[in-house]
Gaussian input, Z-matrix of N, CA and C with variables (Angstrom, degrees):
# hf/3-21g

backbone

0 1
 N
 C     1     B1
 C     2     B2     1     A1
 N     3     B3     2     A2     1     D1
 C     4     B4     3     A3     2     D2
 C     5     B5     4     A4     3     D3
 N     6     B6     5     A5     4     D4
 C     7     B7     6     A6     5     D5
 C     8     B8     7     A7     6     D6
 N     9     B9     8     A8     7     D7
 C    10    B10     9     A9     8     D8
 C    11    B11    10    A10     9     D9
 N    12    B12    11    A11    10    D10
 C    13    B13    12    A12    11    D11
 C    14    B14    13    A13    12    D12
 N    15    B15    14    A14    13    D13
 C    16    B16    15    A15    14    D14
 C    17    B17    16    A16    15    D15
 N    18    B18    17    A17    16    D16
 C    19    B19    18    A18    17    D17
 C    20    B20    19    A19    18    D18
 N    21    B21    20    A20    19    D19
 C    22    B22    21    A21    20    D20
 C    23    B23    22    A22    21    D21
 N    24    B24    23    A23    22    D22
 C    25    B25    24    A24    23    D23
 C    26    B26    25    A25    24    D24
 N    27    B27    26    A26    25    D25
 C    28    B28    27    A27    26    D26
 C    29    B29    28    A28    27    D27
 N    30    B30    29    A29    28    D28
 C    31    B31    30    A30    29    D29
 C    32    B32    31    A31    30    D30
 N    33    B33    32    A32    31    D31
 C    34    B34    33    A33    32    D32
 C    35    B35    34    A34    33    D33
 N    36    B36    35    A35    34    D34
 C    37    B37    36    A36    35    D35
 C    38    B38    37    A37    36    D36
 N    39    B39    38    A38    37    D37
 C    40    B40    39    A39    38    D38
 C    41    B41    40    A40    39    D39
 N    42    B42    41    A41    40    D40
 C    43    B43    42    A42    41    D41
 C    44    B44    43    A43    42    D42
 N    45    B45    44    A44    43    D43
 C    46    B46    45    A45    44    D44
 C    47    B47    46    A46    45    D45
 N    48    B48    47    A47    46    D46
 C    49    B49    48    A48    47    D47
 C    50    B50    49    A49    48    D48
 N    51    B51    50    A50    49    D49
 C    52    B52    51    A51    50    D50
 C    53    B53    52    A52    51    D51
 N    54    B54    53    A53    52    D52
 C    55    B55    54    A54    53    D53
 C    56    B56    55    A55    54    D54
 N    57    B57    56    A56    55    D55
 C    58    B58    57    A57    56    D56
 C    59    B59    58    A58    57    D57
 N    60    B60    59    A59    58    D58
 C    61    B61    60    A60    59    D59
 C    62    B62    61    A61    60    D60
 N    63    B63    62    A62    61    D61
 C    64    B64    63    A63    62    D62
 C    65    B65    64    A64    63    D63
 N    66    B66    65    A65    64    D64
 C    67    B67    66    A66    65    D65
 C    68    B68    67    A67    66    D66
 N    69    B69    68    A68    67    D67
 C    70    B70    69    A69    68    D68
 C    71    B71    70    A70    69    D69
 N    72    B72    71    A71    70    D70
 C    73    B73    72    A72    71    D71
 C    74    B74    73    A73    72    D72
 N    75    B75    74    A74    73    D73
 C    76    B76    75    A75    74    D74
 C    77    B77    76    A76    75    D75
 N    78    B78    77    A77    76    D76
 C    79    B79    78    A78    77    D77
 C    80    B80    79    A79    78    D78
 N    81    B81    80    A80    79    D79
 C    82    B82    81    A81    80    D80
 C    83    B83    82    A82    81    D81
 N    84    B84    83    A83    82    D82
 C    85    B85    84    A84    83    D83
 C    86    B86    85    A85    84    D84
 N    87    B87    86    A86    85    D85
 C    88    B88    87    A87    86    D86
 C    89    B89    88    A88    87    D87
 N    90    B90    89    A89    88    D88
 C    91    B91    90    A90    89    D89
 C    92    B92    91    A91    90    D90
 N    93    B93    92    A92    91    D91
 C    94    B94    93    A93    92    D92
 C    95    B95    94    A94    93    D93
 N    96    B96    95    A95    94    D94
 C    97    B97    96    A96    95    D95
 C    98    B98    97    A97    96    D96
 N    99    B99    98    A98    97    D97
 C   100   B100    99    A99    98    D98
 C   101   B101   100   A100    99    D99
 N   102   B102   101   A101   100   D100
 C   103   B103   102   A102   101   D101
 C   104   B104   103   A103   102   D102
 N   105   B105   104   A104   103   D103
 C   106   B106   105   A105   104   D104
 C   107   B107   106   A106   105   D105
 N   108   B108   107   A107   106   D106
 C   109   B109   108   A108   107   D107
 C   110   B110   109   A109   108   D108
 N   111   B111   110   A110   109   D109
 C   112   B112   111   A111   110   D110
 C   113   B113   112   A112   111   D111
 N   114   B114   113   A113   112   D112
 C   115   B115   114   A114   113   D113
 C   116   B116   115   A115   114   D114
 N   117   B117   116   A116   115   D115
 C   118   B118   117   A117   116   D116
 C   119   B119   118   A118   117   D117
 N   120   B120   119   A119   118   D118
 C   121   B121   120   A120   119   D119
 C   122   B122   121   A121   120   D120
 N   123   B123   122   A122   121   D121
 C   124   B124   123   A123   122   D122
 C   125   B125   124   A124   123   D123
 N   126   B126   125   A125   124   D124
 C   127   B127   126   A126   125   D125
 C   128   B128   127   A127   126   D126
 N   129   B129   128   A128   127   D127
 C   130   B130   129   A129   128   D128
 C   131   B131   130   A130   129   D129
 N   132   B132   131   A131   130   D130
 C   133   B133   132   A132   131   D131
 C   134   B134   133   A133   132   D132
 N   135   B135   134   A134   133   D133
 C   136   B136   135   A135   134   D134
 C   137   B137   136   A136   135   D135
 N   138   B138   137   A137   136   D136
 C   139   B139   138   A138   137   D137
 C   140   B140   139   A139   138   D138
 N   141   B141   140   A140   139   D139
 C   142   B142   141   A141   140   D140
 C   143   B143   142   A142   141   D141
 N   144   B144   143   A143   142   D142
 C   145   B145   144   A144   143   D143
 C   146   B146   145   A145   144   D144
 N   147   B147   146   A146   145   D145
 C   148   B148   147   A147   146   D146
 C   149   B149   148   A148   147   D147
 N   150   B150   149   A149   148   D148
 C   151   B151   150   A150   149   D149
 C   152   B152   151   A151   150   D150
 N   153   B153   152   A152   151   D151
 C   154   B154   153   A153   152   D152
 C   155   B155   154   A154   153   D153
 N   156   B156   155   A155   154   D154
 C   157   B157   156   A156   155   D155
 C   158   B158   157   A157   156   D156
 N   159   B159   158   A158   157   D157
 C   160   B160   159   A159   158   D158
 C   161   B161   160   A160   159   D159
 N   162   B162   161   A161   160   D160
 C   163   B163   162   A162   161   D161
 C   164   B164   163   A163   162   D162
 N   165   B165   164   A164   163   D163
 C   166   B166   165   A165   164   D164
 C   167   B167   166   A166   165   D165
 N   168   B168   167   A167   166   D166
 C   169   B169   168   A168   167   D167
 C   170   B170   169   A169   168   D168
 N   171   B171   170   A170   169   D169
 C   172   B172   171   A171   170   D170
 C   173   B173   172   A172   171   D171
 N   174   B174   173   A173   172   D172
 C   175   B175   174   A174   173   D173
 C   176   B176   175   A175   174   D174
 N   177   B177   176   A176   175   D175
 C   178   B178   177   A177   176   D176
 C   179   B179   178   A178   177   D177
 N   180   B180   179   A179   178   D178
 C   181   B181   180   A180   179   D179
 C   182   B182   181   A181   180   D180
 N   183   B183   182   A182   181   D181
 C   184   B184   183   A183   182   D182
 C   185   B185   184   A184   183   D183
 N   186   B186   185   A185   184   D184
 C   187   B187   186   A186   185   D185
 C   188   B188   187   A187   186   D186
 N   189   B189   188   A188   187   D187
 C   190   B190   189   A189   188   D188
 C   191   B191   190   A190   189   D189
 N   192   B192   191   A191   190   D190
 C   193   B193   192   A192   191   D191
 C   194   B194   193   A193   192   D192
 N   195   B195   194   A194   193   D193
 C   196   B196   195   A195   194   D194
 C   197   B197   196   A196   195   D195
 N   198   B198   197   A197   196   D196
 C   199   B199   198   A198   197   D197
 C   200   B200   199   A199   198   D198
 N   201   B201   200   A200   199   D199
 C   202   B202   201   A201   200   D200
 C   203   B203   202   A202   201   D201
 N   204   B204   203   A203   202   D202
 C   205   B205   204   A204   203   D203
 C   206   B206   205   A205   204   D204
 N   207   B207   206   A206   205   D205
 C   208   B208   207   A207   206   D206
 C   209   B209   208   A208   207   D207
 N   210   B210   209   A209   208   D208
 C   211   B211   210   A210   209   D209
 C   212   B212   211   A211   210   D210
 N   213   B213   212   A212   211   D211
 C   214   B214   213   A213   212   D212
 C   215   B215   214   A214   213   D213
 N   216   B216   215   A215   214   D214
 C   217   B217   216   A216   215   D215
 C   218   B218   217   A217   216   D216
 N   219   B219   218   A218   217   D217
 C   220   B220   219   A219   218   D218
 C   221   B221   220   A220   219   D219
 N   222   B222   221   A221   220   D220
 C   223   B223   222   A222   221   D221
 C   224   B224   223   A223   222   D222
 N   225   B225   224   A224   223   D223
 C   226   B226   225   A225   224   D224
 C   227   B227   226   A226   225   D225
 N   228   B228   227   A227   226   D226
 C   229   B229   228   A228   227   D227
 C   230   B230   229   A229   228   D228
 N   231   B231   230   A230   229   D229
 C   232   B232   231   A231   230   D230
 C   233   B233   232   A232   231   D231
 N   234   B234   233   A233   232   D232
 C   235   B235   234   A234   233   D233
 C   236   B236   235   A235   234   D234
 N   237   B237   236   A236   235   D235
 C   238   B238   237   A237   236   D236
 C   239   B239   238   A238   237   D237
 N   240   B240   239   A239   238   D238
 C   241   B241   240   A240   239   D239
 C   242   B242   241   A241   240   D240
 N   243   B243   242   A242   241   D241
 C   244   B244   243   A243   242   D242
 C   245   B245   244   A244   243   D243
 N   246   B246   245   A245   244   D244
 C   247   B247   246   A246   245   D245
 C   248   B248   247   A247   246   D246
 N   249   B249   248   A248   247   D247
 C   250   B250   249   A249   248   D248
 C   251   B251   250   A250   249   D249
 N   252   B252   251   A251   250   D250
 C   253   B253   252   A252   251   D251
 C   254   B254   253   A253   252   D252
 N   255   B255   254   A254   253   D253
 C   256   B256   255   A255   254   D254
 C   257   B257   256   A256   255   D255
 N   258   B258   257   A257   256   D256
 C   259   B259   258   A258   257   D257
 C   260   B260   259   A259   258   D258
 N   261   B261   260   A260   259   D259
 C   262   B262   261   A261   260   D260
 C   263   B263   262   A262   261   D261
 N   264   B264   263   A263   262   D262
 C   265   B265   264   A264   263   D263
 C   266   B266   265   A265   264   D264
 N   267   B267   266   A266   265   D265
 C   268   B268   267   A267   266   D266
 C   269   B269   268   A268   267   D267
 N   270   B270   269   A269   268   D268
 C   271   B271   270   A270   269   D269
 C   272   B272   271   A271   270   D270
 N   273   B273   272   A272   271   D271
 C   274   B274   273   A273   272   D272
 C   275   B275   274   A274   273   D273
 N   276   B276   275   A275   274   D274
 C   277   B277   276   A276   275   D275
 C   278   B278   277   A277   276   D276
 N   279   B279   278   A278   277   D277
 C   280   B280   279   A279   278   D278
 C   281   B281   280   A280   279   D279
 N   282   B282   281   A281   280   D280
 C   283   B283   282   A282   281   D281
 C   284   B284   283   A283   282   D282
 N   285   B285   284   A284   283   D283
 C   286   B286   285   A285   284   D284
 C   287   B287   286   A286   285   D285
 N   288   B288   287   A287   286   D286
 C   289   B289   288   A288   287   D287
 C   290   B290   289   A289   288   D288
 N   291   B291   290   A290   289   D289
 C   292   B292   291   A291   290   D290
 C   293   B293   292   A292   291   D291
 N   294   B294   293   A293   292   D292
 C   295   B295   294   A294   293   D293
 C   296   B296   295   A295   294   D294
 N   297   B297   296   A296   295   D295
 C   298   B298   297   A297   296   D296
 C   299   B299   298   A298   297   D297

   B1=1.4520
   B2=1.5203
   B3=1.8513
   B4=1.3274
   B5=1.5975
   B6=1.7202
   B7=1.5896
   B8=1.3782
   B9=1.0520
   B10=1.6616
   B11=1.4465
   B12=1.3452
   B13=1.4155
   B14=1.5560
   B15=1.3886
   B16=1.1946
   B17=1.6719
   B18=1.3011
   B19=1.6227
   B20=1.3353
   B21=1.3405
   B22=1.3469
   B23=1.4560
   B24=1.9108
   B25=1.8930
   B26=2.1194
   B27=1.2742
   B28=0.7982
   B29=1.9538
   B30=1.3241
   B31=1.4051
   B32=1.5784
   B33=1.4194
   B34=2.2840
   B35=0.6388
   B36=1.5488
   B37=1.7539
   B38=1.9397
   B39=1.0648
   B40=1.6973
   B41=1.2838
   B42=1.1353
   B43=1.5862
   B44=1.6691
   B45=1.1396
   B46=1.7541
   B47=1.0456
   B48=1.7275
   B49=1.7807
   B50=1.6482
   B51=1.2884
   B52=1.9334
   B53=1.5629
   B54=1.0808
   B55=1.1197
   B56=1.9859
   B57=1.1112
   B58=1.9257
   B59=1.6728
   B60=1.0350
   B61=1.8977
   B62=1.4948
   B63=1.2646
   B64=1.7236
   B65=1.2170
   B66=1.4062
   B67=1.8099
   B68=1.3709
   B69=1.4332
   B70=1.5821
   B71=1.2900
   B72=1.6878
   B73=1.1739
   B74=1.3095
   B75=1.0072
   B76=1.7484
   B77=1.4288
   B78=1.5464
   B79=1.5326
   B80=1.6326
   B81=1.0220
   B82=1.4864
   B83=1.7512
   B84=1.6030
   B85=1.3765
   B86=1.3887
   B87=1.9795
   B88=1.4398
   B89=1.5865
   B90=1.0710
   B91=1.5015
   B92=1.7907
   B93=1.8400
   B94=1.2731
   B95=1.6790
   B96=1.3854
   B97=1.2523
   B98=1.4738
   B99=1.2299
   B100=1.5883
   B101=1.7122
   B102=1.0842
   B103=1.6240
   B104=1.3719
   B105=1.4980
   B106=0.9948
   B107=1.7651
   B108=1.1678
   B109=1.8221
   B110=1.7516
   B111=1.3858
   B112=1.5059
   B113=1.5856
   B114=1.5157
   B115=1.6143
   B116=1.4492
   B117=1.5156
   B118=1.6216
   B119=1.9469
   B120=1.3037
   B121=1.3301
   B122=1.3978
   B123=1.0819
   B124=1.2740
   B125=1.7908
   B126=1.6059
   B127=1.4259
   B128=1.1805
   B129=1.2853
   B130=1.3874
   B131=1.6197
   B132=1.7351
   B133=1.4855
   B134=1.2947
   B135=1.5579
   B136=1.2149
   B137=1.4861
   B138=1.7922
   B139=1.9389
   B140=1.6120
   B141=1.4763
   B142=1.3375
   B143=2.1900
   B144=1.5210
   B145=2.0897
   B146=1.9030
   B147=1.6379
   B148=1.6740
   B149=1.3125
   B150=1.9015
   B151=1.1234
   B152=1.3053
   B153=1.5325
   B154=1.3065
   B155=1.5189
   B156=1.4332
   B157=2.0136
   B158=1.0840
   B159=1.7116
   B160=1.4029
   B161=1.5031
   B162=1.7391
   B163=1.4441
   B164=0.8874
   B165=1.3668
   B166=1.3236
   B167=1.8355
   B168=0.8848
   B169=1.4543
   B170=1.5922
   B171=1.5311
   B172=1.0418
   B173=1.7651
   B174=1.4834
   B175=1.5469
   B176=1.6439
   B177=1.4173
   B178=1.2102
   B179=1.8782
   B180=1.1794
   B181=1.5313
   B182=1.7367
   B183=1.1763
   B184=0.8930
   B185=2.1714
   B186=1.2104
   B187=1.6666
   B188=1.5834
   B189=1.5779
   B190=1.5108
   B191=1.9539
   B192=1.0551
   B193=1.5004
   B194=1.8388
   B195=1.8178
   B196=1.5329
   B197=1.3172
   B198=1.5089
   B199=1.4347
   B200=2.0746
   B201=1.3802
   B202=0.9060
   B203=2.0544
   B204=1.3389
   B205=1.6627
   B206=1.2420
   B207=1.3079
   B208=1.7678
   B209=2.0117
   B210=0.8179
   B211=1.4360
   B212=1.3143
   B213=1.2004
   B214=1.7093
   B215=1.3728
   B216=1.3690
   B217=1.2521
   B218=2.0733
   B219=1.6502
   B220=1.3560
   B221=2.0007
   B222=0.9925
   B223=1.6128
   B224=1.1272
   B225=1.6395
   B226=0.9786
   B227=1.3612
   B228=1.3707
   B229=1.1433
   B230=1.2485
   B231=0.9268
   B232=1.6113
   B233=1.6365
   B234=1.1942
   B235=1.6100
   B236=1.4873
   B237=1.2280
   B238=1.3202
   B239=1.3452
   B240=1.7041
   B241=1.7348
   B242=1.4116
   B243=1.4587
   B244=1.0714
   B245=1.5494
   B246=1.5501
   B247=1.4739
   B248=1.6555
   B249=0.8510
   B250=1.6875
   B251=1.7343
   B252=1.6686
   B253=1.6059
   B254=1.4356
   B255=1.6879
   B256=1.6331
   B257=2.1605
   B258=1.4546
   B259=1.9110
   B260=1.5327
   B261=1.0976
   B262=1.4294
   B263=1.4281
   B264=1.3976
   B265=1.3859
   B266=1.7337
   B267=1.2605
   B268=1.5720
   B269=1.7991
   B270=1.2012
   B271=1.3186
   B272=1.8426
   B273=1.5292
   B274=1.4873
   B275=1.4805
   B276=1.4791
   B277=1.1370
   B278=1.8172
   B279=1.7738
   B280=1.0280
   B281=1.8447
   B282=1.5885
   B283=1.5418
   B284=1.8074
   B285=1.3426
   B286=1.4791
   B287=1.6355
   B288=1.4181
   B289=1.6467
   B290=1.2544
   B291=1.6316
   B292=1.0074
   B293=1.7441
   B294=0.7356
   B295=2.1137
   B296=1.7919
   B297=1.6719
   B298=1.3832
   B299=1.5269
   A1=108.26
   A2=123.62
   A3=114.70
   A4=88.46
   A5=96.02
   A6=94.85
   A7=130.81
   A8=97.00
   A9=104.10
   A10=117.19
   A11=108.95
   A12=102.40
   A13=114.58
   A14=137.29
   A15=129.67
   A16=111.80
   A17=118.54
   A18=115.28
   A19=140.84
   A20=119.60
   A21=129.50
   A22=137.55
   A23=79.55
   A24=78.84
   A25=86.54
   A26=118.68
   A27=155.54
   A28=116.56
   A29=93.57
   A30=144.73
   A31=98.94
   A32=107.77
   A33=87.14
   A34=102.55
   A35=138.76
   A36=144.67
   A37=97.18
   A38=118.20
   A39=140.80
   A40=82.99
   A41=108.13
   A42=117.05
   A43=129.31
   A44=105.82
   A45=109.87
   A46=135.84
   A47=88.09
   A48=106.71
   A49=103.89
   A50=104.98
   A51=109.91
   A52=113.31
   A53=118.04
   A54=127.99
   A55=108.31
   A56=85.37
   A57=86.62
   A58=93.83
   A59=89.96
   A60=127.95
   A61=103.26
   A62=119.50
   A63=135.40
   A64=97.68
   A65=116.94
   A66=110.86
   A67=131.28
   A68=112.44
   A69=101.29
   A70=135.01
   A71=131.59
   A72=122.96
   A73=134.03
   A74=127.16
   A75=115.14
   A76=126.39
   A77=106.17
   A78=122.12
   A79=105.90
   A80=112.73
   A81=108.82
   A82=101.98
   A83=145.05
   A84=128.31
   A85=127.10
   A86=89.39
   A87=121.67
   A88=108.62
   A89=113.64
   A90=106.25
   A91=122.23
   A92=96.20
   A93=107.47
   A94=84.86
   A95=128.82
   A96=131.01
   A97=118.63
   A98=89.17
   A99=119.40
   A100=95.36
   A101=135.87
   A102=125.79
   A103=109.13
   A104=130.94
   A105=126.57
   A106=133.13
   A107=103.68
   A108=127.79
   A109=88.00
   A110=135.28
   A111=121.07
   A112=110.71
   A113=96.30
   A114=121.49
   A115=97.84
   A116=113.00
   A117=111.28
   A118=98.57
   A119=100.28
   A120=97.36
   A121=122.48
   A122=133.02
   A123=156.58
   A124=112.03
   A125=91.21
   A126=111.81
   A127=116.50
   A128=137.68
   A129=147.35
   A130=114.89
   A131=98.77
   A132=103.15
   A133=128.03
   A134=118.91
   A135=143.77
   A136=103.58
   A137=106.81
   A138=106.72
   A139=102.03
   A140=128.93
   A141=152.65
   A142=101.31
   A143=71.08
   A144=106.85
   A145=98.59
   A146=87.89
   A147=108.53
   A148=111.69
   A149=105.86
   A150=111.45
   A151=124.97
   A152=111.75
   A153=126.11
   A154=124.87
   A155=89.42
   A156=99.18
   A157=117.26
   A158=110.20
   A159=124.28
   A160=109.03
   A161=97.30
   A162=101.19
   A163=123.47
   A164=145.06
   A165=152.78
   A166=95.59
   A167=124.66
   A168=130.33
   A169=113.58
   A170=130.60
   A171=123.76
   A172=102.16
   A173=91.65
   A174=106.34
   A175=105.96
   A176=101.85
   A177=124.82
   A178=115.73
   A179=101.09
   A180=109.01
   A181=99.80
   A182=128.24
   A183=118.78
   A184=111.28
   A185=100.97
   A186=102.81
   A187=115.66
   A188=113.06
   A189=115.33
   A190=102.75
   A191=100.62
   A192=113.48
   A193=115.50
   A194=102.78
   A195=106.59
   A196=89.21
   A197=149.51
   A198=127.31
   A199=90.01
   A200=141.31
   A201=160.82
   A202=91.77
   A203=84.73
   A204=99.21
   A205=108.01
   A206=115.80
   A207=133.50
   A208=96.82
   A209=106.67
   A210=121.06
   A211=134.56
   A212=157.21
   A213=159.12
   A214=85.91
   A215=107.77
   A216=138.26
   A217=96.19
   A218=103.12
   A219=106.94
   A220=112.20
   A221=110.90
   A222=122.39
   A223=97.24
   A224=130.74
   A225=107.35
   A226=144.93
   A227=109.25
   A228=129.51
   A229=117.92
   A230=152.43
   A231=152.10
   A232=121.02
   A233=122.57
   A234=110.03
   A235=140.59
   A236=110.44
   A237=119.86
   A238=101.15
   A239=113.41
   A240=123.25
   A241=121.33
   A242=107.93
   A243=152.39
   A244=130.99
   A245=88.62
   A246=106.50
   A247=114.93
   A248=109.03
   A249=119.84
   A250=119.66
   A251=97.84
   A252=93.40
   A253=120.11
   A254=111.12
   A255=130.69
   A256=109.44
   A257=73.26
   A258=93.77
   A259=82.87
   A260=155.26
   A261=167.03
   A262=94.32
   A263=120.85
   A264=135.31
   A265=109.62
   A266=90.15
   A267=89.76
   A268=117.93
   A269=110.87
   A270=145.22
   A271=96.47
   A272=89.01
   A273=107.04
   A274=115.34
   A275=132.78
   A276=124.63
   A277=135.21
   A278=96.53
   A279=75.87
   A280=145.41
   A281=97.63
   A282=97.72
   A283=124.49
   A284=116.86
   A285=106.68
   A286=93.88
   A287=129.48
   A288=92.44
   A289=163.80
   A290=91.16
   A291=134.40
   A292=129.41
   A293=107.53
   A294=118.25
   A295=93.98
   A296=102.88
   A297=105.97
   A298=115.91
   D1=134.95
   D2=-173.03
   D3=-81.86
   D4=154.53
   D5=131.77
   D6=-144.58
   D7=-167.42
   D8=-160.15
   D9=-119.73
   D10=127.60
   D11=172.99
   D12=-91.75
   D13=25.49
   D14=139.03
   D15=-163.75
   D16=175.56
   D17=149.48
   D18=-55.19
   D19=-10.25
   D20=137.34
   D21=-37.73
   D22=-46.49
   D23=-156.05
   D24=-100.14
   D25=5.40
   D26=-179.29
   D27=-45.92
   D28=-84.71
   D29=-160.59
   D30=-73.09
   D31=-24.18
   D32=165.17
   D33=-95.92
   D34=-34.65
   D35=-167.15
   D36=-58.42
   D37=-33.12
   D38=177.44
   D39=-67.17
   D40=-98.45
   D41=-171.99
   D42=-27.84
   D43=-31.72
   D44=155.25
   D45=-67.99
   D46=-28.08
   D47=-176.73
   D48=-61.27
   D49=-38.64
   D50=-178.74
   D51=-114.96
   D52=70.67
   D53=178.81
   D54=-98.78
   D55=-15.57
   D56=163.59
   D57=-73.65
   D58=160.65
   D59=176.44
   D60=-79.68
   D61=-58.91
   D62=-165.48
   D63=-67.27
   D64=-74.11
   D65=173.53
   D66=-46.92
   D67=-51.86
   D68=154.37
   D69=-42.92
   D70=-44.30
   D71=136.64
   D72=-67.42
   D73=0.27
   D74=148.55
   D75=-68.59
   D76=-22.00
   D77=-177.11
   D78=-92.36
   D79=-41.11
   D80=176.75
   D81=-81.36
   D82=-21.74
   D83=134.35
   D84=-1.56
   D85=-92.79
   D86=174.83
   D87=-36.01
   D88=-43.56
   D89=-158.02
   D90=-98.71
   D91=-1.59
   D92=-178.24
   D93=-101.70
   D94=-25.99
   D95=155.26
   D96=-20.01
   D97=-83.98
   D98=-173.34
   D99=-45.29
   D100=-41.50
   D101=-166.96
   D102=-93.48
   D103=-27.94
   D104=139.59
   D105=-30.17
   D106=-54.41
   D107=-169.70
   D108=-81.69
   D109=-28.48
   D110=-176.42
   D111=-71.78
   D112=-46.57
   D113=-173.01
   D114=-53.10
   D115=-44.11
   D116=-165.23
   D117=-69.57
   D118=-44.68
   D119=-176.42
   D120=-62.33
   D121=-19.78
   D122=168.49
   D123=-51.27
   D124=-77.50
   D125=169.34
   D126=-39.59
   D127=-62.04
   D128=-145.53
   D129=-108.94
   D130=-15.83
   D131=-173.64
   D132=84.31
   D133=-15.81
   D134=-157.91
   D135=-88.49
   D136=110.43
   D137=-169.42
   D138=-71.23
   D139=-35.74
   D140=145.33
   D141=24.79
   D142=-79.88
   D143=173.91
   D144=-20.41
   D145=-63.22
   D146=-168.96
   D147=-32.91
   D148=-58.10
   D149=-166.75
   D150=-71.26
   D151=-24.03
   D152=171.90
   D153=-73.26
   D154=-15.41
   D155=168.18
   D156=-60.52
   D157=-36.85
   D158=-153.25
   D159=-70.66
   D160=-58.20
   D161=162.13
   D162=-92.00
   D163=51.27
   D164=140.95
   D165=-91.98
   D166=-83.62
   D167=177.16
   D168=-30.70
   D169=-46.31
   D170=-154.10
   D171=-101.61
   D172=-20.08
   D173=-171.31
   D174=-61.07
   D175=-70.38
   D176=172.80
   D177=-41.23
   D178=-40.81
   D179=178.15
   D180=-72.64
   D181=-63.55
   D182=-153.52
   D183=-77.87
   D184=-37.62
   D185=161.89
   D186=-36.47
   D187=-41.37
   D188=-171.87
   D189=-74.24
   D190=-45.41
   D191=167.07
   D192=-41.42
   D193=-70.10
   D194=-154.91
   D195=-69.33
   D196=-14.64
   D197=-122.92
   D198=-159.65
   D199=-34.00
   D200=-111.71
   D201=-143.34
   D202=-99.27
   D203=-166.53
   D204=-90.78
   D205=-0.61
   D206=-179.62
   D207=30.30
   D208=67.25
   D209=152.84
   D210=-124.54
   D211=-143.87
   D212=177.55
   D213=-140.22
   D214=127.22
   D215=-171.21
   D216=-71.17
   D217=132.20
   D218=-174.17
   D219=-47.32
   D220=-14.15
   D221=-163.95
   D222=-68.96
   D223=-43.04
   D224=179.28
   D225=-76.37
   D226=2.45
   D227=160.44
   D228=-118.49
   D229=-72.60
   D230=159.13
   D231=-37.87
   D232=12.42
   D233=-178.94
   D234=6.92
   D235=-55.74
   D236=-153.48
   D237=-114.36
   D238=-39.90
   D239=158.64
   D240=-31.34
   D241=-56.80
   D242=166.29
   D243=-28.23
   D244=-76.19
   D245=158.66
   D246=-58.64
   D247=-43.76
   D248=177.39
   D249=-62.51
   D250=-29.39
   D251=-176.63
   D252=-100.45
   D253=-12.67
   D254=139.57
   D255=-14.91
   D256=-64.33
   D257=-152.12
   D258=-77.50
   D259=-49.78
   D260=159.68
   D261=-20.89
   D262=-89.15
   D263=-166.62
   D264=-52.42
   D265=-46.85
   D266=176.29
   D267=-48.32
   D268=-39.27
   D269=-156.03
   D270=-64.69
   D271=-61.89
   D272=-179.09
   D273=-85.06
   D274=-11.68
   D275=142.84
   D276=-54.54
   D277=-37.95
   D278=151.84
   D279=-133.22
   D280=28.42
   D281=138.48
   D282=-73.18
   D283=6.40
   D284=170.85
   D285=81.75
   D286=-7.71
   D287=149.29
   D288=-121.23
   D289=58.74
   D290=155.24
   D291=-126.50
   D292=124.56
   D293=-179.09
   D294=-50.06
   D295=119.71
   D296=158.05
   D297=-78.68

């Protein structure tokens, strides 16, 4: 298993991980998902939302993975890297630099 001494050195090793097209948009889905499903939870009060973020986000991530880029999704090793390069990628998907 690599590791990394930061999110820098981080964030291409991520970035290889989704180098399919399909999984990258399954992850940017999931994750426009996930802010949708917070907002609802927010609104309504309903903790419910939460749980449905979870698998909305992880679901979506990981389908592009098992089925897509046929790899093991970075989470299972990187957690928190991980979680961080989600919200990253998303970010740069949609300033355009990255290809939807």
């Amino acid at each position: 298993m690599a590791r990394f001494s930061s999110f820098h050195d981080f964030y291409p090793y991520y970035l290889g991980e989704h180098a399919n097209r399909t999984c990258r948009r399954l992850h940017f889905i999931g994750s426009l998902g996930v802010l949708a499903l917070l907002a609802l939870a927010l609104i309504s009060r309903n903790g419910w939302f939460l749980l449905g973020a979870l698998f909305c986000g992880y679901g979506f991530a990981w389908i592009g993975h098992f089925f897509f880029e046929k790899n093991r999704p970075a989470t299972f090793r990187h957690p928190f890297y991980s979680f961080a390069g989600d919200w990253v990628m998303f970010r740069d998907i949609l300033t355009r630099k990255i290809p939807f």
